[in-house]
C-alpha positions as a Markdown table, in Angstrom:
| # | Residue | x | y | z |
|---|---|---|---|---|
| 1 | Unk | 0.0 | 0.0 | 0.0 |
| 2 | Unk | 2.2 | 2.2 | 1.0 |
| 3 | Unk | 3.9 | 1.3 | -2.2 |
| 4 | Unk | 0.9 | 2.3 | -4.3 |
| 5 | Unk | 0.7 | 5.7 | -2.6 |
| 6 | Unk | 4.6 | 6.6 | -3.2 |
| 7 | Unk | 4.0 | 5.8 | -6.7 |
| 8 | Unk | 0.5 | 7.8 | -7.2 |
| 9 | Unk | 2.3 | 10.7 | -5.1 |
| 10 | Unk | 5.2 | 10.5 | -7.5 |
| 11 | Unk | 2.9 | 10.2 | -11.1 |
| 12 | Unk | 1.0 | 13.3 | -9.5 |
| 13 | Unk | 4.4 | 15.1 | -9.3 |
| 14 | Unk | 5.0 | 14.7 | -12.5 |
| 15 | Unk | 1.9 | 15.7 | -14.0 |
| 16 | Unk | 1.9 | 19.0 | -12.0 |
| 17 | Unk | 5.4 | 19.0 | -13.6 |
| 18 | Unk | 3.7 | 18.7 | -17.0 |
| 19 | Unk | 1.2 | 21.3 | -16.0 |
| 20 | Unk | 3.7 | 24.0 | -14.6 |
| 21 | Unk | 5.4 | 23.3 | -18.1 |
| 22 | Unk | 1.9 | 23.5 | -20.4 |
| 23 | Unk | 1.4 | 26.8 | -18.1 |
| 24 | Unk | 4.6 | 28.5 | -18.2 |
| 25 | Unk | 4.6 | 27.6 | -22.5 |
| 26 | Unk | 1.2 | 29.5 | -22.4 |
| 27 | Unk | 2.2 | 32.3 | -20.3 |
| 28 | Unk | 5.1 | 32.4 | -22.9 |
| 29 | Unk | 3.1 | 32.8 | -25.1 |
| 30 | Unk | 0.5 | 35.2 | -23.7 |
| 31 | Unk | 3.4 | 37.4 | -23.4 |
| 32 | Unk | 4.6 | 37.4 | -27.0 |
| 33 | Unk | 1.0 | 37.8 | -27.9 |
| 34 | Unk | 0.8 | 40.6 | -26.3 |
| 35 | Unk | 3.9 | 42.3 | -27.3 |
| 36 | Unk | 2.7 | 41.4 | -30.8 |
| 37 | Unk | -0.7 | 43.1 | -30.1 |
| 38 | Unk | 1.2 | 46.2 | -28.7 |
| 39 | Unk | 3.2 | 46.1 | -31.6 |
| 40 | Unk | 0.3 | 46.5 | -33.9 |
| 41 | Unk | -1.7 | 49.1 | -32.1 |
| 42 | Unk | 1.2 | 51.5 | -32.2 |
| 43 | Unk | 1.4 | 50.7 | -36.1 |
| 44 | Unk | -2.4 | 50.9 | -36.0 |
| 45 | Unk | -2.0 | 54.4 | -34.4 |
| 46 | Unk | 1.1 | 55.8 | -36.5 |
| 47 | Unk | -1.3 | 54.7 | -39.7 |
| 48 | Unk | -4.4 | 56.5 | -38.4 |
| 49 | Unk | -1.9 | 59.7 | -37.8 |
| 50 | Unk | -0.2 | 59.3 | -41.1 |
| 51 | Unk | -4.3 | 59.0 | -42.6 |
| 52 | Unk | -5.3 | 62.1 | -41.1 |
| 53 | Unk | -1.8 | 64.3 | -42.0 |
| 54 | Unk | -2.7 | 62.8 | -45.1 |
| 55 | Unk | -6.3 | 64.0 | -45.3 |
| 56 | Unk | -5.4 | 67.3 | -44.1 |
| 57 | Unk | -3.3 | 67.7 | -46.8 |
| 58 | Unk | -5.7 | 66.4 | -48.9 |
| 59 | Unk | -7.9 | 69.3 | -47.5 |
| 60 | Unk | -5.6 | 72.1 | -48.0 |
| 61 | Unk | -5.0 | 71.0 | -51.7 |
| 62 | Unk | -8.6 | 71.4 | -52.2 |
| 63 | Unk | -8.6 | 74.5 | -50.7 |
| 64 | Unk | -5.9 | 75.7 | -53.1 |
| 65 | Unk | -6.8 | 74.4 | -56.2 |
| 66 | Unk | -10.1 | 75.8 | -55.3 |
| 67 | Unk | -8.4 | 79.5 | -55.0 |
| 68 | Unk | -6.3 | 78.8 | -58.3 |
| 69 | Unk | -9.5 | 77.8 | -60.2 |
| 70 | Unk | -11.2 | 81.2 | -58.5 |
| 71 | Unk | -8.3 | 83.3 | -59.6 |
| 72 | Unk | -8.1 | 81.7 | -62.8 |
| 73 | Unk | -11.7 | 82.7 | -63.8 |
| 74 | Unk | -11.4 | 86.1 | -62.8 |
| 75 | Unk | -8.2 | 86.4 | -65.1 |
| 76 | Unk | -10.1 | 84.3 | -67.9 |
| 77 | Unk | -13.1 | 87.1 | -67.1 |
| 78 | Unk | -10.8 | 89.6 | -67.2 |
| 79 | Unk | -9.1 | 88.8 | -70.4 |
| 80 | Unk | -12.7 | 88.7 | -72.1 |
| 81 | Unk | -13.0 | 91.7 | -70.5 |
| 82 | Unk | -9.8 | 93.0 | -71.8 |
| 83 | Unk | -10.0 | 91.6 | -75.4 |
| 84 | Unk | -13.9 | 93.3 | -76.1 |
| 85 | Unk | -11.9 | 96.8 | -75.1 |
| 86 | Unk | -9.3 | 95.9 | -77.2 |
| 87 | Unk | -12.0 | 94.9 | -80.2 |
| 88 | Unk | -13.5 | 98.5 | -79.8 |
| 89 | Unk | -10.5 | 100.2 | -79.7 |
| 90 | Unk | -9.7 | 98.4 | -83.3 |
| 91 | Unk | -12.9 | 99.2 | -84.4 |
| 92 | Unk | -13.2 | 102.6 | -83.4 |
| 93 | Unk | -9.2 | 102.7 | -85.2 |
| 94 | Unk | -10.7 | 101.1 | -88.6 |
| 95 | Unk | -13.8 | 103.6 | -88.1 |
| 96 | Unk | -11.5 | 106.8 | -87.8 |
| 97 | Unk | -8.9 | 105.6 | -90.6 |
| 98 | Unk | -11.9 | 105.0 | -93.2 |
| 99 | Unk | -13.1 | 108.4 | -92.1 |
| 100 | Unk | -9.8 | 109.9 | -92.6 |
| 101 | Unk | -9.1 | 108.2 | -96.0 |
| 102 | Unk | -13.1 | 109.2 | -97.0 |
| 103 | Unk | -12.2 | 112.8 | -95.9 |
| 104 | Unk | -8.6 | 112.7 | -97.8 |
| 105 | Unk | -9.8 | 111.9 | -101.1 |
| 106 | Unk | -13.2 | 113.8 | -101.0 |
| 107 | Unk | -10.0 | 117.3 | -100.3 |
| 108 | Unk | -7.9 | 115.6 | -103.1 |
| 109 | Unk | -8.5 | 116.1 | -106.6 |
| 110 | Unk | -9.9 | 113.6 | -109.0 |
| 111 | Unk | -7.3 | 112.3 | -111.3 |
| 112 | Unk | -4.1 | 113.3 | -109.6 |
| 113 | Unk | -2.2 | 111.1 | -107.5 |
């Protein structure tokens, strides 16, 4: 008997030996888990800063090309602008020189050059 009990005592030993061993692997393993997970949420959080540096820039872009395409339509209206004087102006020229030229040869006489 007392046989049997040494030998139960001792197979229990070793199975808590297992155990410890199964439980210190796990808490291993826990561990590196972890670290992993840590790992990952500060990659998770340097991504979701470089996302919204990325959006702000996006944002301001926008914002500028917005600006650039205002500016450019007030030149564009401008130049319209600019361009009808510019047709006038030529007109008013073409006006005053067939005027003058009308005027010229009405003063000239006929037939001489």
């Amino acid at each position: 008997m007392r046989n049997n009990q040494e030998t139960c005592i001792k197979e229990l030993g070793k199975k808590l030996i297992r155990q410890a061993h199964v439980i210190k692997r796990q808490s291993e393993e826990l561990d590196m888990r972890d670290k992993r997970d840590a790992l990952r949420l500060e990659d998770v959080r340097r991504l979701e800063g470089l996302l919204e540096n990325s959006r702000d820039r996006h944002e301001q872009m926008e914002a500028m090309l917005d600006r650039v395409a205002r500016d450019q339509a007030k030149k564009t209206e401008r130049i319209c602008e600019l361009e009808q004087v510019l047709e006038d102006k030529a007109f008013k020229v073409e006006s005053v020189t067939n005027s003058w030229m009308r005027a010229r040869n009405s003063l000239s006489p006929r037939g001489s050059s």
